[in-house]
BALOBA-1460 file (C-alpha; in Angstrom, 3 decimals):
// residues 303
<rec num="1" residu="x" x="0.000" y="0.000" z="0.000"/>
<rec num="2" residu="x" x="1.618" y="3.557" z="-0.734"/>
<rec num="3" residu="x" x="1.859" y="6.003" z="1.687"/>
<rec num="4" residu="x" x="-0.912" y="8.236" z="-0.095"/>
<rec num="5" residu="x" x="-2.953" y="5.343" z="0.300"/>
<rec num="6" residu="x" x="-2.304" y="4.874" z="3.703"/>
<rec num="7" residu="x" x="-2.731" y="7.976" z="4.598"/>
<rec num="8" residu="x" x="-6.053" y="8.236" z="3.190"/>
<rec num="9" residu="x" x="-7.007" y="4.685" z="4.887"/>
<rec num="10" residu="x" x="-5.501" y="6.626" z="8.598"/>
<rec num="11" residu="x" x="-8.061" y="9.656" z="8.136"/>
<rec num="12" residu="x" x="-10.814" y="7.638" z="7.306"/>
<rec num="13" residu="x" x="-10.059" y="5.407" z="10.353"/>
<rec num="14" residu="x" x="-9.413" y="8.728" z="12.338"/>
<rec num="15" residu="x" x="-12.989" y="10.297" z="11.719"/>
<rec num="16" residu="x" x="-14.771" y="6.986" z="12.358"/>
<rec num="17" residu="x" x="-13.011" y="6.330" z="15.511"/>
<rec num="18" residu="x" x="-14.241" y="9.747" z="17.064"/>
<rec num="19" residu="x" x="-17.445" y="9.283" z="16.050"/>
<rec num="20" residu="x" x="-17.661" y="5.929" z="17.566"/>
<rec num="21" residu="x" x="-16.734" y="7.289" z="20.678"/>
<rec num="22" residu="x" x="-19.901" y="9.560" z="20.645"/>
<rec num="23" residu="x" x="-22.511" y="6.664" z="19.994"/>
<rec num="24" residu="x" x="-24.254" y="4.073" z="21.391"/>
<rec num="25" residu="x" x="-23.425" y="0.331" z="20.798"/>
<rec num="26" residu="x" x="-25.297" y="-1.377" z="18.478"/>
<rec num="27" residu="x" x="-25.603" y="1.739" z="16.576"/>
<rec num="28" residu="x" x="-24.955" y="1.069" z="12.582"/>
<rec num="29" residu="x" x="-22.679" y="2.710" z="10.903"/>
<rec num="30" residu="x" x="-23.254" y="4.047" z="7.051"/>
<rec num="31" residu="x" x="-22.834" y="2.289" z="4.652"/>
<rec num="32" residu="x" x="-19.904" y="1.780" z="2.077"/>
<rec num="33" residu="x" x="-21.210" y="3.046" z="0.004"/>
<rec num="34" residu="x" x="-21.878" y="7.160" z="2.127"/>
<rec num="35" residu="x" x="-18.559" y="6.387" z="3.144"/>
<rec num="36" residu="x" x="-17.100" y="6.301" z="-0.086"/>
<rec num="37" residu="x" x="-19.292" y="9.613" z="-0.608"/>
<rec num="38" residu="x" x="-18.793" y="11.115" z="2.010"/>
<rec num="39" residu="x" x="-15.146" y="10.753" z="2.298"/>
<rec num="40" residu="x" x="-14.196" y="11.568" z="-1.564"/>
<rec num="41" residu="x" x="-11.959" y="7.654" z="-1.355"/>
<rec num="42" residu="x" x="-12.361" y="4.922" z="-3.018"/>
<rec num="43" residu="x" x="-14.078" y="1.516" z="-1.703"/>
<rec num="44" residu="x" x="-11.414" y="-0.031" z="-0.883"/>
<rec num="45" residu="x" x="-10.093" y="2.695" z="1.192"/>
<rec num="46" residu="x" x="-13.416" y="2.558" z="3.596"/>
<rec num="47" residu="x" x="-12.885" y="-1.382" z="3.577"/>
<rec num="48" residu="x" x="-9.359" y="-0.940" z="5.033"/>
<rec num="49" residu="x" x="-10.478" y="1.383" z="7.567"/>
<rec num="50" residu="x" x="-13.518" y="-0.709" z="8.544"/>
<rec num="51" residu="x" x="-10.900" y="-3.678" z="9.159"/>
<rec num="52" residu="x" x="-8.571" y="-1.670" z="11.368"/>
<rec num="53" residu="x" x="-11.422" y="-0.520" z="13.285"/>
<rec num="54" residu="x" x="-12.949" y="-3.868" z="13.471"/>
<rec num="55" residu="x" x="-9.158" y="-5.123" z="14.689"/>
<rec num="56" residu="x" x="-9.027" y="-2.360" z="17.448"/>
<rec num="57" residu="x" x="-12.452" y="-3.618" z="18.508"/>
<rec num="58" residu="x" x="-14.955" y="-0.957" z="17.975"/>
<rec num="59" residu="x" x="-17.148" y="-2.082" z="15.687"/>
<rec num="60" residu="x" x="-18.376" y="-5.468" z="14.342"/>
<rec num="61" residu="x" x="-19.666" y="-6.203" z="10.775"/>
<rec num="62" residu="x" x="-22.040" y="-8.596" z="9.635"/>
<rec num="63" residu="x" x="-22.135" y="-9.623" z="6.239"/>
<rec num="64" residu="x" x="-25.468" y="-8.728" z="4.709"/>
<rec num="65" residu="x" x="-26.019" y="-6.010" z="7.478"/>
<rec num="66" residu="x" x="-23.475" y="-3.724" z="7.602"/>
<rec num="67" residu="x" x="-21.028" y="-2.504" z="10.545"/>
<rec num="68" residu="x" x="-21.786" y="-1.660" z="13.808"/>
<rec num="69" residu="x" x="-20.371" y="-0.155" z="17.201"/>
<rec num="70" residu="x" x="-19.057" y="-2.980" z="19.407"/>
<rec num="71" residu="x" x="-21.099" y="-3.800" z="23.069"/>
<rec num="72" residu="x" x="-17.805" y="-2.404" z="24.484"/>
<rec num="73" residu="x" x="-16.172" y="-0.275" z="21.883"/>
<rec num="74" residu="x" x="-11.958" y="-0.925" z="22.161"/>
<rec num="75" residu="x" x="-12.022" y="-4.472" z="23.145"/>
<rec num="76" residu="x" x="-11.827" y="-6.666" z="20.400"/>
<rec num="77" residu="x" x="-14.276" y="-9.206" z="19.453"/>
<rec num="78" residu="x" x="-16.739" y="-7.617" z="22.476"/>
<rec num="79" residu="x" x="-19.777" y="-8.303" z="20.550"/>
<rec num="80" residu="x" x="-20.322" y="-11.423" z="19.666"/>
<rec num="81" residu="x" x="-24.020" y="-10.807" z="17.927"/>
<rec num="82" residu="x" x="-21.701" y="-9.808" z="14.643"/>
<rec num="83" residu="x" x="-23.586" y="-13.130" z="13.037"/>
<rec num="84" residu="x" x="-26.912" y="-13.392" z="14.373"/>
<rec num="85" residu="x" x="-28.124" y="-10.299" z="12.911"/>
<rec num="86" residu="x" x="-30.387" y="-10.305" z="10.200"/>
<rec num="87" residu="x" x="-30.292" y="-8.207" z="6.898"/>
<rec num="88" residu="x" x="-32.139" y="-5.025" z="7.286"/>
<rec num="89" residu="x" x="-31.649" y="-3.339" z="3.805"/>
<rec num="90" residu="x" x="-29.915" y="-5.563" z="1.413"/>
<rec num="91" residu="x" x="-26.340" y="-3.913" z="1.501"/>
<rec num="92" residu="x" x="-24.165" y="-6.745" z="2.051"/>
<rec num="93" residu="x" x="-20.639" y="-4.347" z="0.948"/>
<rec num="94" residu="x" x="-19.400" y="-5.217" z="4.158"/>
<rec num="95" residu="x" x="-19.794" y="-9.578" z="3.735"/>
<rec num="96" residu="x" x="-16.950" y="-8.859" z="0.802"/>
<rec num="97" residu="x" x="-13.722" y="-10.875" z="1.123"/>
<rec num="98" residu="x" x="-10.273" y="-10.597" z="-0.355"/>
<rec num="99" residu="x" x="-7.128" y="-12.705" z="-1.106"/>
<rec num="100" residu="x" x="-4.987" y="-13.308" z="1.763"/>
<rec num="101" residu="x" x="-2.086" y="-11.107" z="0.525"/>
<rec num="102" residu="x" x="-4.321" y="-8.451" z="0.819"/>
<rec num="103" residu="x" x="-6.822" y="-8.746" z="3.663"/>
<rec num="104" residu="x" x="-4.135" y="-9.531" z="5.988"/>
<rec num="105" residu="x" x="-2.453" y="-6.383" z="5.790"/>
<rec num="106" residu="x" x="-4.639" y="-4.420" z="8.315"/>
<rec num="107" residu="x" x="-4.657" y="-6.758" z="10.443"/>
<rec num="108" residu="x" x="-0.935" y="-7.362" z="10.790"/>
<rec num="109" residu="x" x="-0.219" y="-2.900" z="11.197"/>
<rec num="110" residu="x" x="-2.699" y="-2.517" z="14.175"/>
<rec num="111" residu="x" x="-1.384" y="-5.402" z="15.366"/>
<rec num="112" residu="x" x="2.518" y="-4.574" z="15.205"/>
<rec num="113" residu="x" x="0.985" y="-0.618" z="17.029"/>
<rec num="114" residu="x" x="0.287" y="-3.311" z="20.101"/>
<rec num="115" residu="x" x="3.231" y="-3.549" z="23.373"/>
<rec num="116" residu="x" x="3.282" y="-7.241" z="22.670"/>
<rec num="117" residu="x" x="2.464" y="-9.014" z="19.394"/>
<rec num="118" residu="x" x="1.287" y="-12.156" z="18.717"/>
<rec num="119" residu="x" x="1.136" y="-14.309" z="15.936"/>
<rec num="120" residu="x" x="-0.053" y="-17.851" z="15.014"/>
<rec num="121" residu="x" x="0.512" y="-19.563" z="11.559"/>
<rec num="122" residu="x" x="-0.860" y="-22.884" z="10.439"/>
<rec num="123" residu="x" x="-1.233" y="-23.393" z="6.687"/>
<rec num="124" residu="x" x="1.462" y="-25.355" z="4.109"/>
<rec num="125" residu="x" x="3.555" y="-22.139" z="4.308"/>
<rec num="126" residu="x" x="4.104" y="-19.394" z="5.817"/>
<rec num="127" residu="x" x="4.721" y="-17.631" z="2.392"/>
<rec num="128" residu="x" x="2.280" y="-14.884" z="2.290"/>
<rec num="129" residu="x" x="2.654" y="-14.033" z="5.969"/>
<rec num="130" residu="x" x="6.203" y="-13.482" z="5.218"/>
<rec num="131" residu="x" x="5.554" y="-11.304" z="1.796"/>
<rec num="132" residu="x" x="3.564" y="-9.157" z="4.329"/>
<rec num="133" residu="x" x="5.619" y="-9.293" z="7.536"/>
<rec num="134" residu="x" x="8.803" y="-8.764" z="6.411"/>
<rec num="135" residu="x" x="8.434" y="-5.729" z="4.932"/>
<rec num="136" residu="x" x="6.648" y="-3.988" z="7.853"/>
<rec num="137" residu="x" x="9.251" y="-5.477" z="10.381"/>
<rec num="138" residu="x" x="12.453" y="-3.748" z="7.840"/>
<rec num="139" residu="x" x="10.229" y="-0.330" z="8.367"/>
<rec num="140" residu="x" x="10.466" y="-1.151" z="12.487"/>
<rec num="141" residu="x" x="13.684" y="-1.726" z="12.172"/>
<rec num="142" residu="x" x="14.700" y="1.618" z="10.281"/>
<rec num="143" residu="x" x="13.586" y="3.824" z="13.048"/>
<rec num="144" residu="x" x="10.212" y="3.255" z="13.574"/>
<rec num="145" residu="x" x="8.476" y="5.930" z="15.754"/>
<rec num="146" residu="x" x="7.121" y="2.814" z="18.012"/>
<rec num="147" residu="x" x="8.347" y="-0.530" z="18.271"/>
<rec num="148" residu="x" x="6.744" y="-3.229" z="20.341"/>
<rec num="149" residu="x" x="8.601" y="-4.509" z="23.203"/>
<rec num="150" residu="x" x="7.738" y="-7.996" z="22.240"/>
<rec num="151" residu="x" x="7.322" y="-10.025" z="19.229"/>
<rec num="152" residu="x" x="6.792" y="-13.853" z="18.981"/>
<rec num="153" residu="x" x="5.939" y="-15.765" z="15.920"/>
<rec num="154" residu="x" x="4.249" y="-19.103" z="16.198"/>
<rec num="155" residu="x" x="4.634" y="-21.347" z="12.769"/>
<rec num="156" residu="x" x="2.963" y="-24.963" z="11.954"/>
<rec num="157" residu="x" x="3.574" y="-26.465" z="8.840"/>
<rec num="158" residu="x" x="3.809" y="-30.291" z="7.554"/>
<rec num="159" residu="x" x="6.541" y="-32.079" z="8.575"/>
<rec num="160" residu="x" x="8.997" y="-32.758" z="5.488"/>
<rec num="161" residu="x" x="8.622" y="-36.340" z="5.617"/>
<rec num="162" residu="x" x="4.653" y="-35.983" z="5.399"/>
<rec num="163" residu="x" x="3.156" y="-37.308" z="2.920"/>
<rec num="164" residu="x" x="1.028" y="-35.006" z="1.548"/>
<rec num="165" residu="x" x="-2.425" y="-35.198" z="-0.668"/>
<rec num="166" residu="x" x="-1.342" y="-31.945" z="-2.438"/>
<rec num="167" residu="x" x="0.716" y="-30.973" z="-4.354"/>
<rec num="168" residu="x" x="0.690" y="-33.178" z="-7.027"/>
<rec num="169" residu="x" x="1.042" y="-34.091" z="-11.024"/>
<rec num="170" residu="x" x="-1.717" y="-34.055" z="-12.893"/>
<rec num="171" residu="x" x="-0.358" y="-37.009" z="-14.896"/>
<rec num="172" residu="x" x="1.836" y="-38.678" z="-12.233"/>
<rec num="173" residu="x" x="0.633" y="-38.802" z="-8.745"/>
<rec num="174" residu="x" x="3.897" y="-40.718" z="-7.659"/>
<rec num="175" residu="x" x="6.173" y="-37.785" z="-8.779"/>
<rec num="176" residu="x" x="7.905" y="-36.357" z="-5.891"/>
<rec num="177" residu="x" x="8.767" y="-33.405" z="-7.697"/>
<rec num="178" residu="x" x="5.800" y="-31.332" z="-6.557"/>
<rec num="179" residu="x" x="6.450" y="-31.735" z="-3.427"/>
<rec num="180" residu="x" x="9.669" y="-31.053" z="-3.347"/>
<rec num="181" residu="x" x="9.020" y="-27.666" z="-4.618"/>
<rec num="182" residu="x" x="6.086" y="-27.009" z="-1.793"/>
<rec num="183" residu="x" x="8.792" y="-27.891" z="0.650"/>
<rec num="184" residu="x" x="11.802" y="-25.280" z="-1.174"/>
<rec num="185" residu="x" x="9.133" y="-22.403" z="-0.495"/>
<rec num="186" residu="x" x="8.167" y="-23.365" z="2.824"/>
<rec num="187" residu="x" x="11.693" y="-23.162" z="3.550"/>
<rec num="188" residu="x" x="12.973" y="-20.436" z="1.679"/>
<rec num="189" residu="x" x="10.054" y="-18.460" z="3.938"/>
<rec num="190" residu="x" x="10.696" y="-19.433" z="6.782"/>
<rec num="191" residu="x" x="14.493" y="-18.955" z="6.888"/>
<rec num="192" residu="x" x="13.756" y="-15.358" z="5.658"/>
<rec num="193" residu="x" x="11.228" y="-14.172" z="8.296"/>
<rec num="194" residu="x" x="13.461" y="-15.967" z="10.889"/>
<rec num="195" residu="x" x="16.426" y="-13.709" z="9.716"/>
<rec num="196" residu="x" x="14.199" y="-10.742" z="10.362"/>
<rec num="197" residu="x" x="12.891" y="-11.779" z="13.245"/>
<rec num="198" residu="x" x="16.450" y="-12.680" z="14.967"/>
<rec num="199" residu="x" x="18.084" y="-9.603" z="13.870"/>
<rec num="200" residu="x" x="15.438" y="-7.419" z="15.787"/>
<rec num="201" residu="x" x="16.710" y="-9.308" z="18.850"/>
<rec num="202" residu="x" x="20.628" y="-9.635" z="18.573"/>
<rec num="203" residu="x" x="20.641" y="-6.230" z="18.052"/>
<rec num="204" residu="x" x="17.915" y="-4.977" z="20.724"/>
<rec num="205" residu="x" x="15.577" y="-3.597" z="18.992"/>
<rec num="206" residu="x" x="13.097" y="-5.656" z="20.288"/>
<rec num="207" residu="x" x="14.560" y="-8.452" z="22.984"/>
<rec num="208" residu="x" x="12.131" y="-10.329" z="23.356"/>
<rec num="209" residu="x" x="11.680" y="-11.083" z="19.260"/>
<rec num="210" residu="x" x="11.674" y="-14.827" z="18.423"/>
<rec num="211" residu="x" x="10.020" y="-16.472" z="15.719"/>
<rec num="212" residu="x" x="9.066" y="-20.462" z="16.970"/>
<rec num="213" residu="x" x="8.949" y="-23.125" z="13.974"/>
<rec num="214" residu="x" x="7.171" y="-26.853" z="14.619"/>
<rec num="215" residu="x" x="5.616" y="-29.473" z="11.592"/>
<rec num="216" residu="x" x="2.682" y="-31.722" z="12.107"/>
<rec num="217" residu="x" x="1.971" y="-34.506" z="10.188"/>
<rec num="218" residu="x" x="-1.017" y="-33.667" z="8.391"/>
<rec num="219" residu="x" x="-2.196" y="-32.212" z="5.388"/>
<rec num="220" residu="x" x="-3.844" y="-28.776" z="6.298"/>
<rec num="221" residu="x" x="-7.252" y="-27.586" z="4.733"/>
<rec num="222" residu="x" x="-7.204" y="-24.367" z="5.506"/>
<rec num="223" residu="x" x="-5.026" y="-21.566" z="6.579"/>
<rec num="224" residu="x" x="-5.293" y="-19.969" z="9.817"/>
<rec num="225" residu="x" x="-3.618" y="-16.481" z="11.214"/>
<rec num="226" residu="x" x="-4.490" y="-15.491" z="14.973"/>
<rec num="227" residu="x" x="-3.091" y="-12.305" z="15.765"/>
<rec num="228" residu="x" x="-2.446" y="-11.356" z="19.294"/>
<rec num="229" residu="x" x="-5.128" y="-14.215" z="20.813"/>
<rec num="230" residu="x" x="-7.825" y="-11.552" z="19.792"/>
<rec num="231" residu="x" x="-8.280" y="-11.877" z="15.513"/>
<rec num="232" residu="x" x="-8.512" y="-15.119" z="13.910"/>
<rec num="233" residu="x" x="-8.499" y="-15.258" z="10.209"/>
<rec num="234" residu="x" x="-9.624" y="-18.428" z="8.321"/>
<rec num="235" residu="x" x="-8.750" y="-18.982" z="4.697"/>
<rec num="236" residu="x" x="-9.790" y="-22.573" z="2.270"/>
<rec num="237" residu="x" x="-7.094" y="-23.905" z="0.496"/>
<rec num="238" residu="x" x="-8.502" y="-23.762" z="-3.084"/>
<rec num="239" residu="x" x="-6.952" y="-26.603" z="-5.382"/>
<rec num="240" residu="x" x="-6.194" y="-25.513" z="-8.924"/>
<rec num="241" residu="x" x="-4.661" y="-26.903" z="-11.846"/>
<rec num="242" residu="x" x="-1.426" y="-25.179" z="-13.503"/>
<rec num="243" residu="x" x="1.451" y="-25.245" z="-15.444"/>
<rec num="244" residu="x" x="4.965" y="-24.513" z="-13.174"/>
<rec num="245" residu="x" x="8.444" y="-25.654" z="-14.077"/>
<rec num="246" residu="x" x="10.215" y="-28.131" z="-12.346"/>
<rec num="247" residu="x" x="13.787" y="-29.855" z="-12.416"/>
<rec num="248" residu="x" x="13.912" y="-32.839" z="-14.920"/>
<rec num="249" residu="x" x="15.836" y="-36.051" z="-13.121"/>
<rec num="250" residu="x" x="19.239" y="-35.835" z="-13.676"/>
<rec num="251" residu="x" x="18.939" y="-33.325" z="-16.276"/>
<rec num="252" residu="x" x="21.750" y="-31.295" z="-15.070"/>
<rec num="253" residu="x" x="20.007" y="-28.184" z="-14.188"/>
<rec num="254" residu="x" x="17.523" y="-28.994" z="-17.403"/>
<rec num="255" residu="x" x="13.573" y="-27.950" z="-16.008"/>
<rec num="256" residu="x" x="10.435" y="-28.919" z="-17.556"/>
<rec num="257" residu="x" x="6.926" y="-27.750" z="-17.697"/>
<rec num="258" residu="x" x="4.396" y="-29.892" z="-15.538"/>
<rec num="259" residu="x" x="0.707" y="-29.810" z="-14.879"/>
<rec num="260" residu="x" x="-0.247" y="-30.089" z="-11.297"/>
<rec num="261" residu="x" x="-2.747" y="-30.040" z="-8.709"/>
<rec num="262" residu="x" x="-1.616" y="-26.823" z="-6.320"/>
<rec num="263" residu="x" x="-2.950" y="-24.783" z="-3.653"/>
<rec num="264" residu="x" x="-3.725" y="-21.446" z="-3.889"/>
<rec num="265" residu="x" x="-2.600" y="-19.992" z="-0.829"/>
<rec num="266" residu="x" x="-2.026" y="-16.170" z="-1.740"/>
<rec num="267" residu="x" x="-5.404" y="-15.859" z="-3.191"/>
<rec num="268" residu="x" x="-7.240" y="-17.814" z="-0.556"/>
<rec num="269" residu="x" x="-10.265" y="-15.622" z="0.766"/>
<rec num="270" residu="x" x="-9.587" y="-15.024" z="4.156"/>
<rec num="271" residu="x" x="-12.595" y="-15.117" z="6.694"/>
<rec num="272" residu="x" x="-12.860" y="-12.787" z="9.704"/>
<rec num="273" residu="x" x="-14.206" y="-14.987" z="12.662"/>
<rec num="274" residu="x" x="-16.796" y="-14.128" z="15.568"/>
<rec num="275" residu="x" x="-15.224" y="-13.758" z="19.198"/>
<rec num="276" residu="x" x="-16.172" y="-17.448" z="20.573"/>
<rec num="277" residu="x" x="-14.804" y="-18.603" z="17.174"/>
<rec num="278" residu="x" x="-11.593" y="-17.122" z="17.657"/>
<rec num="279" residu="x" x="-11.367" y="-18.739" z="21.289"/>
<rec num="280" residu="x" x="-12.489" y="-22.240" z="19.423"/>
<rec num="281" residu="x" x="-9.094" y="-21.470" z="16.854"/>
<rec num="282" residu="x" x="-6.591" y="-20.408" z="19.795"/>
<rec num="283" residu="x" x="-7.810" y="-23.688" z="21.816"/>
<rec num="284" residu="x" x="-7.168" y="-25.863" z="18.349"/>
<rec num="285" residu="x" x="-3.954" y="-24.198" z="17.391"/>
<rec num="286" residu="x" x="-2.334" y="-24.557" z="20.927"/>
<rec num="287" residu="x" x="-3.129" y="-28.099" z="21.520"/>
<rec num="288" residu="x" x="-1.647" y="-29.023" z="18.245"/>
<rec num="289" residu="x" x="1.383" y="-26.925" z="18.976"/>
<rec num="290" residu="x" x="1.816" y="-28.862" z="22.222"/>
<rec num="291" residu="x" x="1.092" y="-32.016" z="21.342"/>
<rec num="292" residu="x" x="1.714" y="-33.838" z="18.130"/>
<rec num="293" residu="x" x="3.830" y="-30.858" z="16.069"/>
<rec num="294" residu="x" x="7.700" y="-31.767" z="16.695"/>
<rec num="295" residu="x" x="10.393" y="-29.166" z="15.267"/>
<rec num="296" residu="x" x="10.525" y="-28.634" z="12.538"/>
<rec num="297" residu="x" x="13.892" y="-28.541" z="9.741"/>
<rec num="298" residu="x" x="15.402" y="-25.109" z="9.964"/>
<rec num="299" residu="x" x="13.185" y="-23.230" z="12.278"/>
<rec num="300" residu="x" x="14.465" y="-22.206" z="15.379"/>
<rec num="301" residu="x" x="13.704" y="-25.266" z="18.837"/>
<rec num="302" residu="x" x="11.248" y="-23.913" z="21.185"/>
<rec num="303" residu="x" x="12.282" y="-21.845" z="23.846"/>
């Protein structure tokens, strides 16, 4: 997002947040649509600052309804009614979803404005939280006017020696290759974000940094982000069919295109969930994490 852009997504945010503070829960907000209007942005601007609102916990939105001032405006999740409303006047603007790479984004900067940050990763990799994260953490690092004072990172991935359903060749379910690939970018992702994340603490920036690495053996569905115990994001793995290139056996360096079975992990809609939900995911995640997941390859041991 540029900094125009941001800046524009800040006021919006800004004005709403005042207002908030001057109504009564349960009242509804206007819809996109005003907003849009009444602000002079674009749509996707008011959708941004919705979601950082909705993140800060003053208002929940419903899709079909609209969005509304929390029970208890500045804890997150306070209302948990967001899905038992009905539809009152057909604008559903607010049910609208986007790809991962981009609906995360709000979530992860009001998170990283927070003391102590939180994070919790389950998916095949940890790709797109790293195409997000590592960017935001290089603009902490580079003087930052706040830093948090903690950061921990919380990864689960399948274990290498898994044998997973997908990926796979279209033509040759046996072929390894696939795999292989899934496993170079779960790799390549994590040993980049880990980087970041230990350089924040060798150097001080933030001490208490650490970014926490374990497999499971299982092939995951979905993808799940919880962001500081309060925000859980839920995303379905969509399976697509596509050309990529991969390494022909002892070809010496020689690739070839293949057709396979992948998962679209970037584009996967992510889904906001209710309060209790969110306590359902943190429950899951962290008996998983303590039980069955074991370290795993190149991630830092639990500490």
């Amino acid at each position: 997002m540029d900094t125009e852009h941001q800046s524009a997504v800040q006021r919006v945010a800004d004005a709403l947040r005042s207002e908030i503070n001057q109504l009564q829960p349960q009242t509804r907000l206007p819809s996109q649509h005003l907003l849009t209007q009444r602000f002079g942005v674009s749509r996707d601007t008011v959708q941004r600052a919705l979601r950082q609102l909705h993140t800060q916990g003053l208002i929940v939105s419903t899709p079909g309804s609209g969005s509304y001032v929390a029970e208890q405006p500045g804890r997150p999740g306070a209302n948990q009614a967001d899905a038992e409303r009905s539809t009152d006047d057909g604008d559903d603007e607010e049910g609208s979803l986007e790809p991962a790479i981009i609906a995360l984004e709000p979530y992860l900067d009001a998170a990283l404005r927070e003391p102590r940050v939180t994070i919790d990763f389950f998916g095949f990799t940890c790709e797109t939280l790293t195409t997000l994260l590592k960017p935001r953490l290089d603009k902490l690092r580079g003087g930052s006017a706040f830093r948090p004072d903690a950061l921990t990172i919380r990864v689960l991935v399948p274990a290498l020696g898994t044998s997973l359903a997908l990926p796979r060749s279209v033509d040759d379910p046996d072929d390894g290759r696939p795999l292989e690939r899934l496993r170079a970018i779960a790799t390549q992702s994590i040993s980049v974000l880990e980087t970041a994340v230990t350089d924040f603490r060798v150097r001080g920036l933030i001490p208490e940094a650490q970014l926490l690495v374990r497999a499971v053996p299982m092939t995951p569905q979905v993808k799940l982000y919880i962001i500081n115990r309060t925000v859980a994001l839920r995303g379905w793995y969509e399976v697509a069919r596509h050309p990529v290139q991969l390494p022909v056996p002892g070809g010496d360096g020689a690739v070839e295109e293949v057709d396979i079975f992948d998962l679209m992990g970037l584009d996967a809609q992510l889904i906001p969930q209710r309060a209790s939900s969110t306590v359902e995911a943190q429950s899951w995640f962290d008996s998983v994490w303590s039980s069955i997941a074991g370290e795993w390859p190149g991630g830092q041991p639990d500490q």
